[in-house]
C-alpha atoms as a printed R data frame, in Angstrom:
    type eleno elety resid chain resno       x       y      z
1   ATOM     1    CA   UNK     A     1  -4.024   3.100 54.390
2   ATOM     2    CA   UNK     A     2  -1.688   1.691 52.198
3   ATOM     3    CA   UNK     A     3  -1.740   0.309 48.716
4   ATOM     4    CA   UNK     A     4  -0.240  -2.671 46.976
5   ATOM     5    CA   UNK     A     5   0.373  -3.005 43.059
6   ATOM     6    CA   UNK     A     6   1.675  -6.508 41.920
7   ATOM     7    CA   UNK     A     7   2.746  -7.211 38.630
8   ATOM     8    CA   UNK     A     8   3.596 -10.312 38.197
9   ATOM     9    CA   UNK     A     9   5.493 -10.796 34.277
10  ATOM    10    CA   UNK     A    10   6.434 -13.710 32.388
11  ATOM    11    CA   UNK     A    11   9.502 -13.730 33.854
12  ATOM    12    CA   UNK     A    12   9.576 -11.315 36.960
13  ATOM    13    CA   UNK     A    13   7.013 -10.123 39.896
14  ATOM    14    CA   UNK     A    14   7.396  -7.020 41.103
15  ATOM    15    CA   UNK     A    15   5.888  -5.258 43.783
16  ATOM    16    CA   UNK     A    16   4.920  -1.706 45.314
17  ATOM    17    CA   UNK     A    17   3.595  -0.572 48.505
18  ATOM    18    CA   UNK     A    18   2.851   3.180 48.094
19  ATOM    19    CA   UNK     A    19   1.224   4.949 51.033
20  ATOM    20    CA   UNK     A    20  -0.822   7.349 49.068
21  ATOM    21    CA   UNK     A    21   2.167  10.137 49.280
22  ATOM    22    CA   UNK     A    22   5.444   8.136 48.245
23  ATOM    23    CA   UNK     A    23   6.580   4.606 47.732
24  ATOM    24    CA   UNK     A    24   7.741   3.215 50.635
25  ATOM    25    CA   UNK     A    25   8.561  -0.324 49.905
26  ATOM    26    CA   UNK     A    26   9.261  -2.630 46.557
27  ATOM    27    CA   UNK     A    27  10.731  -5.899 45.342
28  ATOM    28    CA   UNK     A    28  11.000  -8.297 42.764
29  ATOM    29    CA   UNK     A    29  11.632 -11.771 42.282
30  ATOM    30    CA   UNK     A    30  11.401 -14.527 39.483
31  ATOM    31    CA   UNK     A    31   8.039 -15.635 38.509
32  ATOM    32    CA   UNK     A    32   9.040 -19.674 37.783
33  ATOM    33    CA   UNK     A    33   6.830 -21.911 36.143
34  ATOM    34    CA   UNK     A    34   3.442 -21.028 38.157
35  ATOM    35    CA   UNK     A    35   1.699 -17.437 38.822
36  ATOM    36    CA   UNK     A    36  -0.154 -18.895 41.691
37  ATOM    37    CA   UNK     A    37   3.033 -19.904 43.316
38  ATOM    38    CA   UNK     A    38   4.857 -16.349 42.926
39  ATOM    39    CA   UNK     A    39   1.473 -14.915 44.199
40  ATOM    40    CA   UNK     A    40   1.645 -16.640 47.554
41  ATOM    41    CA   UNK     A    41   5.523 -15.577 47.939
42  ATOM    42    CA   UNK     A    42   5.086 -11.975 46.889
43  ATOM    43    CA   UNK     A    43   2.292 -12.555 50.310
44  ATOM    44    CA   UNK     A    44   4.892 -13.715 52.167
45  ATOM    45    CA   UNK     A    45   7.210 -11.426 51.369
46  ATOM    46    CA   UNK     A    46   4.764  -8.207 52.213
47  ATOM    47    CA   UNK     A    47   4.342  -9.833 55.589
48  ATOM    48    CA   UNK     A    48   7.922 -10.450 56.272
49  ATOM    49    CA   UNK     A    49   7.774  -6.702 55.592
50  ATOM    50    CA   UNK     A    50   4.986  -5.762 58.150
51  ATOM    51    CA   UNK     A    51   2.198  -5.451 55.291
52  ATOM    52    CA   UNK     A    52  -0.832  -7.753 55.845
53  ATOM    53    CA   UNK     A    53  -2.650  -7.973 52.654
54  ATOM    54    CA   UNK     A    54  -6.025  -9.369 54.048
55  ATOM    55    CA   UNK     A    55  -5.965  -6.379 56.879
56  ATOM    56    CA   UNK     A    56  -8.638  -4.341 56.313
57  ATOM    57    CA   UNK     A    57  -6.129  -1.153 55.851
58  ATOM    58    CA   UNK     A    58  -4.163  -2.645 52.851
59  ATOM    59    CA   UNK     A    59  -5.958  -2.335 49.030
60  ATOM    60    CA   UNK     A    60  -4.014  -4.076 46.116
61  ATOM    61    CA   UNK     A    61  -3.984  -4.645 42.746
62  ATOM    62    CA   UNK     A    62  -2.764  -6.890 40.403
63  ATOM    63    CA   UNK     A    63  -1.479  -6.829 36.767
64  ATOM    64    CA   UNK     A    64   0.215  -8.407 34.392
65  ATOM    65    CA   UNK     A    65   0.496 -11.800 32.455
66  ATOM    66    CA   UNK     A    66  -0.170 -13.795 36.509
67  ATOM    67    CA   UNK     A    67  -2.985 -11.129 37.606
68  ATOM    68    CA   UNK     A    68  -5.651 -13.632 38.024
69  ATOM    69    CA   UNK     A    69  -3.337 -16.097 40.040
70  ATOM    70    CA   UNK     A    70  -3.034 -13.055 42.828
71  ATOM    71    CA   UNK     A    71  -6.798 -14.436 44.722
72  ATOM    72    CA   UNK     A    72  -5.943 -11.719 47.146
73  ATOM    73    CA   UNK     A    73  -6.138  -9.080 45.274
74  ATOM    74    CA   UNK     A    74  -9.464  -6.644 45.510
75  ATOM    75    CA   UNK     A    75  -9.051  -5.903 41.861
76  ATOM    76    CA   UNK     A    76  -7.171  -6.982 39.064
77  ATOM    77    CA   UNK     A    77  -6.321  -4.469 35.887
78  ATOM    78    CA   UNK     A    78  -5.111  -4.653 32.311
79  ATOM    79    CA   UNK     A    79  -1.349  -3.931 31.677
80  ATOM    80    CA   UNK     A    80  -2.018  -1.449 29.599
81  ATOM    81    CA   UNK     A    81  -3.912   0.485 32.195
82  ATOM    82    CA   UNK     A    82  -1.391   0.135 34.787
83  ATOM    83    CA   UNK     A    83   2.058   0.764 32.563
84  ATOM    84    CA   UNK     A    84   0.191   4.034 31.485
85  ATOM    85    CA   UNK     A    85  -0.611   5.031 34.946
86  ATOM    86    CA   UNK     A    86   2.475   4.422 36.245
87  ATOM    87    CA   UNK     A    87   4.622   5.146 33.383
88  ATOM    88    CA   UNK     A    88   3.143   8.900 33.322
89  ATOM    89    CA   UNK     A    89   3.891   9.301 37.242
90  ATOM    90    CA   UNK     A    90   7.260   8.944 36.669
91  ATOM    91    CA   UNK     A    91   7.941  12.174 34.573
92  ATOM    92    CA   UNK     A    92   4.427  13.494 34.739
93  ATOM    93    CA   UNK     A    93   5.209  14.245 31.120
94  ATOM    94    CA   UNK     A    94   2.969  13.157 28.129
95  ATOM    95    CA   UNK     A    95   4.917  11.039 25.217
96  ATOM    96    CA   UNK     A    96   5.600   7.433 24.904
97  ATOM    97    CA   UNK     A    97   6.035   4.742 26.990
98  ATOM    98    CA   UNK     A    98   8.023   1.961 25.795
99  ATOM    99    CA   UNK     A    99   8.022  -1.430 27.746
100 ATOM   100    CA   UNK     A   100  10.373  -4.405 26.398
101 ATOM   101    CA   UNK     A   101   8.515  -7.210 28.438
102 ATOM   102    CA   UNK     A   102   9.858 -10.786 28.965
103 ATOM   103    CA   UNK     A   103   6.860 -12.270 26.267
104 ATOM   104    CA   UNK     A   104   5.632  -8.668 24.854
105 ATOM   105    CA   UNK     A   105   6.704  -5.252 23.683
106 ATOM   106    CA   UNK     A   106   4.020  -2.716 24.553
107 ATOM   107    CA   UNK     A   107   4.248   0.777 23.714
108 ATOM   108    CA   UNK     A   108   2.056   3.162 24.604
109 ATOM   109    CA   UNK     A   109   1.121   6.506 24.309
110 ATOM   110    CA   UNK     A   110   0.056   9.175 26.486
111 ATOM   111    CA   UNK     A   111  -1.803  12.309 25.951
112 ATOM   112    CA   UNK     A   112  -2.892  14.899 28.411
113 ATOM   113    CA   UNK     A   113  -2.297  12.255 31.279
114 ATOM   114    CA   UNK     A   114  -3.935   9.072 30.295
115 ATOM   115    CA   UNK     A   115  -3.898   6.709 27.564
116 ATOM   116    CA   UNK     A   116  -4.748   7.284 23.871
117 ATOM   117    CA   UNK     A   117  -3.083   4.471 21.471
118 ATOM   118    CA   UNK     A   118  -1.310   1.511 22.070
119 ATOM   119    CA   UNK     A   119   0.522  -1.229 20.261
120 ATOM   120    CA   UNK     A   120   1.921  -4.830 21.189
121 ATOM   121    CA   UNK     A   121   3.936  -7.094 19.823
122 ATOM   122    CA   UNK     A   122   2.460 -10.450 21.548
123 ATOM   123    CA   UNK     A   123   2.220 -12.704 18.754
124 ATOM   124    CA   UNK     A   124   6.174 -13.573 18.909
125 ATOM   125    CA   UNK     A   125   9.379 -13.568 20.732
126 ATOM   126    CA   UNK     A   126  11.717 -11.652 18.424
127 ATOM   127    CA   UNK     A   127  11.638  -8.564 19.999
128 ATOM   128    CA   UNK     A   128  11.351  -9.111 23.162
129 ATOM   129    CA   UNK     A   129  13.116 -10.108 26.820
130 ATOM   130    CA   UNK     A   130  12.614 -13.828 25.736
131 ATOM   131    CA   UNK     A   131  14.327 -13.746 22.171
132 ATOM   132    CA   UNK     A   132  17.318 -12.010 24.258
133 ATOM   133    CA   UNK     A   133  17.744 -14.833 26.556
134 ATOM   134    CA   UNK     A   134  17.252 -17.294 24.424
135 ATOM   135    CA   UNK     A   135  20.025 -15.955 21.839
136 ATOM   136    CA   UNK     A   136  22.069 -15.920 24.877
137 ATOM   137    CA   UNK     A   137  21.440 -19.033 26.015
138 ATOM   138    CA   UNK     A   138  22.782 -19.765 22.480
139 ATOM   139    CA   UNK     A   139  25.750 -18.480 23.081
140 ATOM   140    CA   UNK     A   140  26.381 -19.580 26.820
141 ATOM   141    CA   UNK     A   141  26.610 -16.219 27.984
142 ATOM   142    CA   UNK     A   142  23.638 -14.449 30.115
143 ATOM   143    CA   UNK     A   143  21.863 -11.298 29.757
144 ATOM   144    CA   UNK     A   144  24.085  -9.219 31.000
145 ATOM   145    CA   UNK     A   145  26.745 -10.510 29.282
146 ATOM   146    CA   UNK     A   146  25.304 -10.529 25.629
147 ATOM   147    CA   UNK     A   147  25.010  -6.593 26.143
148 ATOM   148    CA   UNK     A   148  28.957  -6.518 27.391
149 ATOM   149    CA   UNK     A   149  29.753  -8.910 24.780
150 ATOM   150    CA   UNK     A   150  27.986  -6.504 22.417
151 ATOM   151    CA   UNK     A   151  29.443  -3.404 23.227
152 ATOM   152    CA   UNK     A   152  32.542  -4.464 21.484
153 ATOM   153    CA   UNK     A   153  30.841  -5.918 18.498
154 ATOM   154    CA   UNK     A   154  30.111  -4.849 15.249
155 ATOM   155    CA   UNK     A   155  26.470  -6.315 14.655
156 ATOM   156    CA   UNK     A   156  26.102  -9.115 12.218
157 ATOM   157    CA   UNK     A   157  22.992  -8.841 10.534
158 ATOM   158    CA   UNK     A   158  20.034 -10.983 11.497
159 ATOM   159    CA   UNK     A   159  17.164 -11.662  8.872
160 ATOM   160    CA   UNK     A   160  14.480 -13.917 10.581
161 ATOM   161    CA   UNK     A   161  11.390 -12.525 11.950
162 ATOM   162    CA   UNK     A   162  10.761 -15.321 13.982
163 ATOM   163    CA   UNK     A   163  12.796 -16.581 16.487
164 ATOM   164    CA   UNK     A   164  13.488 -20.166 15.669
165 ATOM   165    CA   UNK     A   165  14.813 -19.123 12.395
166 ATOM   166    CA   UNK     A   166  17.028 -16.629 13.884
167 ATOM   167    CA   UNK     A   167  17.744 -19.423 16.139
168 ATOM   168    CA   UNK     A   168  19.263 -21.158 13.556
169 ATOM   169    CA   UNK     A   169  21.068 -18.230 11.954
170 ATOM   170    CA   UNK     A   170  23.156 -17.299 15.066
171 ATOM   171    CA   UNK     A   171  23.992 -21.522 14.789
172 ATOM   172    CA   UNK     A   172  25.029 -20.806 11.540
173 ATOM   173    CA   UNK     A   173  27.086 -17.982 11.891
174 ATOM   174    CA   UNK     A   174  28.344 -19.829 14.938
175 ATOM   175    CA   UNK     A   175  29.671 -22.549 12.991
176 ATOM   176    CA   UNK     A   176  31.257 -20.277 10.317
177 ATOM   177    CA   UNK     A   177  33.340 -19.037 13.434
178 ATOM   178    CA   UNK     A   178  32.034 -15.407 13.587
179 ATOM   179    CA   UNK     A   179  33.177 -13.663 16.533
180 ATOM   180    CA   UNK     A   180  30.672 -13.685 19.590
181 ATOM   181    CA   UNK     A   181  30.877  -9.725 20.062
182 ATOM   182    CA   UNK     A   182  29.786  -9.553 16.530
183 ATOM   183    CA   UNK     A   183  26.996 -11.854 17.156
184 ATOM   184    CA   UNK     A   184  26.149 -10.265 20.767
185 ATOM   185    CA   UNK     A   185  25.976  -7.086 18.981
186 ATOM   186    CA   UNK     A   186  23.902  -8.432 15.641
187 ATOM   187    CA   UNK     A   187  21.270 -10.111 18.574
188 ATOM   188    CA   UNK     A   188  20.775  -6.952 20.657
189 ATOM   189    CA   UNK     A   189  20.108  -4.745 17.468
190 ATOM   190    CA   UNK     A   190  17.737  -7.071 15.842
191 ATOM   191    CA   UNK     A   191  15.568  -6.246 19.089
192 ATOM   192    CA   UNK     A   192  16.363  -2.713 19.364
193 ATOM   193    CA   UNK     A   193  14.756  -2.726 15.392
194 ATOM   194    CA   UNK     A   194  11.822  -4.588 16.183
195 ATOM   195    CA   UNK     A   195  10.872  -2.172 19.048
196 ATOM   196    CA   UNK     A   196  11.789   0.621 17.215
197 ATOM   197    CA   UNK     A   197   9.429  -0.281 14.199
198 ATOM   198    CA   UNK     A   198   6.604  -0.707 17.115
199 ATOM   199    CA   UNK     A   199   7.126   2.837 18.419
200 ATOM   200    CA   UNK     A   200   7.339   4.710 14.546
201 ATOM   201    CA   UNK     A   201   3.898   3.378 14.378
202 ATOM   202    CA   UNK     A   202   3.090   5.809 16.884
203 ATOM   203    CA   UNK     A   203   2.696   9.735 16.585
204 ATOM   204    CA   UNK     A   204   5.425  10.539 19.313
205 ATOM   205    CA   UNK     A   205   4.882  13.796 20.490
206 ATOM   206    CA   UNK     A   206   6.227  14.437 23.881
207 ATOM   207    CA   UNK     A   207   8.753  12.373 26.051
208 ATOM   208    CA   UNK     A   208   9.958   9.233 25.264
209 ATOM   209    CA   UNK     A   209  10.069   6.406 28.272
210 ATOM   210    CA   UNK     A   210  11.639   3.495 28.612
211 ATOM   211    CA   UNK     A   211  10.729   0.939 31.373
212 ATOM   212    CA   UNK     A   212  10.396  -3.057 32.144
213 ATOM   213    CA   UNK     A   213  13.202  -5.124 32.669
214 ATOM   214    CA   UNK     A   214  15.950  -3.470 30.143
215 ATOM   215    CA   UNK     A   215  15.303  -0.012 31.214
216 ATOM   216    CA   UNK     A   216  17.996   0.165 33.220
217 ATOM   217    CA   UNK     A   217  20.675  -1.094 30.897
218 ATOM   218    CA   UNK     A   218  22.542   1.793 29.341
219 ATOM   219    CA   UNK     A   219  23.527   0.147 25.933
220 ATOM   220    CA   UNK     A   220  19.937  -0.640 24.680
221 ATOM   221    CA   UNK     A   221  18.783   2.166 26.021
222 ATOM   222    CA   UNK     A   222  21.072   4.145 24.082
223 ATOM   223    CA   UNK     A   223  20.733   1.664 20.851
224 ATOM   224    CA   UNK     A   224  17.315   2.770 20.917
225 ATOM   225    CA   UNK     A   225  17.612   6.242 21.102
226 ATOM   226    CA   UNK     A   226  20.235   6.298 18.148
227 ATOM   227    CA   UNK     A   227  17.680   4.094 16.320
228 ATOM   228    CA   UNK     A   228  15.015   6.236 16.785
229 ATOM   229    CA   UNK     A   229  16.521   9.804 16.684
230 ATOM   230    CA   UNK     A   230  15.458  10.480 19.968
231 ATOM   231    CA   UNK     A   231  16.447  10.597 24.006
232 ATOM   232    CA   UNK     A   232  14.905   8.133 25.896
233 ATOM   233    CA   UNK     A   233  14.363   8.569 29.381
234 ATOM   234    CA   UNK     A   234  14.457   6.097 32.206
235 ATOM   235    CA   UNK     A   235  14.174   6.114 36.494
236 ATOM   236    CA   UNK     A   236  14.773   4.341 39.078
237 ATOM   237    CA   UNK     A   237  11.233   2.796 39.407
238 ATOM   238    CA   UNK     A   238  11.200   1.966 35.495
239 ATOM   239    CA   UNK     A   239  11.490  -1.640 35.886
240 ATOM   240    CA   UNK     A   240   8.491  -1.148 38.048
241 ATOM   241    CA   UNK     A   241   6.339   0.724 36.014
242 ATOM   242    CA   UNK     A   242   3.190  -1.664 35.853
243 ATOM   243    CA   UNK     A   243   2.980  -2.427 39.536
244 ATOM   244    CA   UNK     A   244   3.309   1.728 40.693
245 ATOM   245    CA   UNK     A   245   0.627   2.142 38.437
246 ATOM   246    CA   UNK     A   246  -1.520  -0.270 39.825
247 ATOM   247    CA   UNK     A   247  -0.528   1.006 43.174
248 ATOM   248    CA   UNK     A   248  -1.645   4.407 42.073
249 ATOM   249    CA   UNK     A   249  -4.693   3.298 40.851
250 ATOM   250    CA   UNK     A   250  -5.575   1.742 43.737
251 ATOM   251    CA   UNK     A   251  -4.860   4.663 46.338
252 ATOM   252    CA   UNK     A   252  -7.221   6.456 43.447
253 ATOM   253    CA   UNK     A   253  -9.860   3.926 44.334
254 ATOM   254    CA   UNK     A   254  -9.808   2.948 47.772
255 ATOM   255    CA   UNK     A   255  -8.681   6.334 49.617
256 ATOM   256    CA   UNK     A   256 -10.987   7.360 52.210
């Protein structure tokens, strides 16, 4: 038997196939303008791979902002449910997990294995995946660029809670010819605040985990922790946090 978590984001799927021992297959790919779309090429994808999601031997699981687009699914799960899950496998340690999401921040807290407390920041962009891209958008630069750009930067304060004002102070500052690095830099740590005011709402005892999309990228990572006081951890699989959980959950479910 084998088991399938899908997670399909605001702006990236991603998918699992754990075997009920290890993970032995994952991908991602952009999730466009429609859920139901992504759905049917994640399925095409898993059978290009040899995994038959209507075969009686397969059990998935979806999550995540597209979960009820996924009609193949046998069950679809809150993201909170599944980040914890598969958060805690990672490190098998309880503490935080901290998820910087394309629309949402979630961070989430673990205690003796499962999850206690949680907190999101939903209701706007500014701290968040999207408020990145779209500052770097701004500046005709991409994402990975921004936090290059940044490195060499000394951050130029940015005020606006919201992004459309903050929008229109990085124009500003454009036009008074402020130097891009400086900028770069001022954009990543107004996001590296927000999330950083989400998790010192929390009582952090224990590890602290980042995963989603910017877990892997060594300079907010390490923004973060100097923000917060703290290390914060990452893996491999961090990026993939929401669908291993749900592929976790599922082998938890369905195994014979």
């Amino acid at each position: 038997m084998n088991y399938v978590g899908i997670d399909i984001g605001s702006t990236a799927a991603k998918t699992i196939v754990f075997n009920g021992e290890k993970v032995i297959a994952s991908f991602v790919m952009p999730t466009g303008w429609s859920s139901k779309e992504t759905a049917v090429r994640i399925k095409g994808q898993l059978e290009s791979l040899g995994f038959n999601v209507e075969s009686a031997d397969i059990k998935t699981i979806a999550t995540g902002y597209g979960r009820i687009s996924v009609e193949y699914a046998d069950m679809v799960l809150t993201e909170i449910t599944c980040h914890g899950k598969g958060g805690y496998h990672l490190f098998s340690q309880d503490g935080v997990i901290i998820d910087v999401g394309g629309q949402d921040t979630k961070v989430i807290t673990i205690k003796h294995g499962t999850v206690s407390n949680f907190l999101m920041n939903d209701k706007c962009s500014a701290g968040t995946g999207k408020f990145i891209e779209i500052m770097a958008n701004r500046l005709a630069v991409d994402i990975d660029e921004i936090f290059s750009l940044a490195e060499g930067g000394t951050p130029i304060p940015i005020s606006s809670m919201c992004t459309v004002f903050a929008e229109s102070e990085i124009i500003s500052h454009i036009g008074a010819g402020q130097p891009k690095t400086d900028l770069a830099a001022g954009i990543v740590q107004s996001v590296v605040s927000r999330v950083a005011l989400l998790v010192e709402r929390h009582d952090i005892k224990g590890i602290c985990i980042l995963t989603g999309g910017l877990s892997h990228n060594q300079y907010f990572r390490k923004q973060l922790g100097e923000k917060l006081g703290r290390e914060i951890h990452t893996h491999d699989l961090g990026k993939y946090a929401g669908a291993l959980g749900a592929a976790l959950i599922a082998a938890d479910k369905f195994k014979h």
